[in-house]
C-alpha positions, 0 to 999 in steps of 0.5 A, a space after each residue: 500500500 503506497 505512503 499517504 503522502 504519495 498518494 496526495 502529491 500525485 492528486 495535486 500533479 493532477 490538479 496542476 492546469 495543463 498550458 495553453 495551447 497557442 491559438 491557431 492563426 487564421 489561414 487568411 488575416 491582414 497584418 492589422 489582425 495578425 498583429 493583434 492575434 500575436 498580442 492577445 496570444 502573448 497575454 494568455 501566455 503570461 496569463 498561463 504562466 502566472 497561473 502554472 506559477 501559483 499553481 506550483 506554489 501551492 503544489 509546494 505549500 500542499 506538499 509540506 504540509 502533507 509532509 508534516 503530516 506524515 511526520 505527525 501520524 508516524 509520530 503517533 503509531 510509533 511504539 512506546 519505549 519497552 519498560 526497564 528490565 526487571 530488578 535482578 533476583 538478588 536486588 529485589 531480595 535486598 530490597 525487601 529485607 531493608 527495615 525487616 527483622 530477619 528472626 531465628 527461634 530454636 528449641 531442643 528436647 531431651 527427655 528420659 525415662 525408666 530408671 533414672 528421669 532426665 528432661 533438659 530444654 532449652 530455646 534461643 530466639 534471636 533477631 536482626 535488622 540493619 538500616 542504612 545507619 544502624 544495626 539492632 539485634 535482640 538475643 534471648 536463651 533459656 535452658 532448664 534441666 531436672 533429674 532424678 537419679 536411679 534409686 531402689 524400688 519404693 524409695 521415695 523419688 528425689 528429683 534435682 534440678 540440674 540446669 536453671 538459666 536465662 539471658 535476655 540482651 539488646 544491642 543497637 549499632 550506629 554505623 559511621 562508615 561501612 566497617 566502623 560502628 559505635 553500640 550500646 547493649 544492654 542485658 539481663 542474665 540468671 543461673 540459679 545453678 551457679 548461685 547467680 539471682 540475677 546480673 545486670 548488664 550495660 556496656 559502650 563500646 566500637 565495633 569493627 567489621 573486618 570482612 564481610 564477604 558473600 560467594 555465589 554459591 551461596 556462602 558467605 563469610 564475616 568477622 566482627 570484633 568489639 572493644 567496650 567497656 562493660 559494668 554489671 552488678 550481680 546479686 547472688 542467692 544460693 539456691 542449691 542443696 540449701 538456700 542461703 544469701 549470698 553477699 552481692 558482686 560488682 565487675 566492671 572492665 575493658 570487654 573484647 568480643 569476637 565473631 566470626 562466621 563462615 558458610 561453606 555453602 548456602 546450607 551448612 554455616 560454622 559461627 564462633 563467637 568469643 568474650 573475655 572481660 577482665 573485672 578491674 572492681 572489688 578485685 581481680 576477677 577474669 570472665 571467658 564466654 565462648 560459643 561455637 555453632 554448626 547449622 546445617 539446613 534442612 529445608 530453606 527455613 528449618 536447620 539443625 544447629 549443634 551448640 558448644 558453650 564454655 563458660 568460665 569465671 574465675 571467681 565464682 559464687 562460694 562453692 561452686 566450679 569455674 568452669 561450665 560446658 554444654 553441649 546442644 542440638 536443637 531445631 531451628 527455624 528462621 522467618 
C-alpha cells in the first residue's frame, strides 16, 4: 500500500492546469489582425504562466504540509519505549529485607525415662535488622534441666534440678562508615545453678567489621570484633542443696568480643563467637564466654544447629566450679 503522502502529491500533479495551447492563426488575416492575434496570444501566455506559477506554489505549500503530516501520524503509531528490565533476583531480595527483622527461634528436647528421669530444654530466639545507619539485634536463651537419679524400688523419688538459666540482651549499632560502628547493649542474665539471682548488664563500646564477604554459591563469610567497656552488678542467692544469701558482686572492665562466621555453602554455616572481660572492681576477677555453632539446613527455613558453650569465671559464687560446658542440638527455624 503506497505512503499517504504519495498518494496526495500525485492528486495535486493532477490538479496542476495543463498550458495553453497557442491559438491557431487564421489561414487568411491582414497584418492589422495578425498583429493583434500575436498580442492577445502573448497575454494568455503570461496569463498561463502566472497561473502554472501559483499553481506550483501551492503544489509546494500542499506538499509540506502533507509532509508534516506524515511526520505527525508516524509520530503517533510509533511504539512506546519497552519498560526497564526487571530488578535482578538478588536486588529485589535486598530490597525487601531493608527495615525487616530477619528472626531465628530454636528449641531442643531431651527427655528420659525408666530408671533414672532426665528432661533438659532449652530455646534461643534471636533477631536482626540493619538500616542504612544502624544495626539492632535482640538475643534471648533459656535452658532448664531436672533429674532424678536411679534409686531402689519404693524409695521415695528425689528429683534435682540440674540446669536453671536465662539471658535476655539488646544491642543497637550506629554505623559511621561501612566497617566502623559505635553500640550500646544492654542485658539481663540468671543461673540459679551457679548461685547467680540475677546480673545486670550495660556496656559502650566500637565495633569493627573486618570482612564481610558473600560467594555465589551461596556462602558467605564475616568477622566482627568489639572493644567496650562493660559494668554489671550481680546479686547472688544460693539456691542449691540449701538456700542461703549470698553477699552481692560488682565487675566492671575493658570487654573484647569476637565473631566470626563462615558458610561453606548456602546450607551448612560454622559461627564462633568469643568474650573475655577482665573485672578491674572489688578485685581481680577474669570472665571467658565462648560459643561455637554448626547449622546445617534442612529445608530453606528449618536447620539443625549443634551448640558448644564454655563458660568460665574465675571467681565464682562460694562453692561452686569455674568452669561450665554444654553441649546442644536443637531445631531451628528462621522467618
Amino acid at each position: 500500500m503506497l505512503p499517504v503522502h504519495t498518494l496526495l502529491s500525485a492528486f495535486l500533479t493532477f490538479q496542476t492546469p495543463a498550458p495553453a495551447k497557442p491559438a491557431t492563426p487564421a489561414q487568411a488575416t491582414t497584418p492589422e489582425q495578425s498583429a493583434v492575434a500575436a498580442e492577445r496570444a502573448a497575454a494568455s501566455a503570461e496569463r498561463a504562466a502566472a497561473a502554472a506559477e501559483r499553481a506550483a506554489e501551492a503544489n509546494a505549500r500542499m506538499a509540506e504540509a502533507i509532509e508534516q503530516l506524515a511526520k505527525g501520524l508516524a509520530g503517533t503509531a510509533a511504539p512506546a519505549e519497552p519498560p526497564p528490565p526487571p530488578a535482578p533476583p538478588a536486588e529485589k531480595k535486598e530490597e525487601a529485607k531493608k527495615d525487616v527483622w530477619d528472626v531465628t527461634v530454636g528449641l531442643g528436647l531431651i527427655f528420659i525415662t525408666g530408671n533414672a528421669s532426665t528432661v533438659t530444654f532449652n530455646g534461643l530466639v534471636t533477631a536482626e535488622s540493619k538500616t542504612e545507619n544502624w544495626i539492632y539485634s535482640v538475643k534471648a536463651t533459656g535452658v532448664y534441666g531436672e533429674s532424678r537419679p536411679p534409686e531402689l524400688a519404693g524409695a521415695p523419688e528425689a528429683s534435682q534440678v540440674v540446669a536453671l538459666n536465662a539471658a535476655l540482651q539488646l544491642r543497637g549499632d550506629r554505623r559511621f562508615n561501612e566497617k566502623l560502628s559505635g553500640y550500646l547493649l544492654a542485658g539481663a542474665e540468671t543461673d540459679h545453678v551457679k548461685s547467680v539471682e540475677a546480673r545486670g548488664i550495660g556496656e559502650a563500646g566500637i565495633g569493627l567489621i573486618w570482612w564481610d564477604l558473600k560467594r555465589k554459591d551461596g556462602g558467605d563469610s564475616f568477622l566482627r570484633t568489639d572493644l567496650a567497656f562493660r559494668y554489671a552488678r550481680e546479686t547472688r542467692f544460693q539456691y542449691y542443696p540449701t538456700r542461703v544469701d549470698l553477699p552481692d558482686v560488682s565487675l566492671g572492665g575493658p570487654r573484647f568480643g569476637a565473631t566470626f562466621r563462615y558458610a561453606i555453602n548456602r546450607d551448612v554455616a560454622l559461627l564462633e563467637e568469643l568474650s573475655v572481660l577482665p573485672s578491674l572492681i572489688e578485685g581481680s576477677r577474669l570472665l571467658v564466654g565462648n560459643q561455637t555453632q554448626l547449622s546445617v539446613k534442612l529445608t530453606q527455613a528449618l536447620a539443625v544447629t549443634t551448640t558448644f558453650l564454655l563458660q568460665y569465671d574465675s571467681a565464682p559464687a562460694e562453692g561452686k566450679v569455674p568452669t561450665d560446658t554444654s553441649l546442644a542440638v536443637s531445631a531451628t527455624v528462621t522467618f
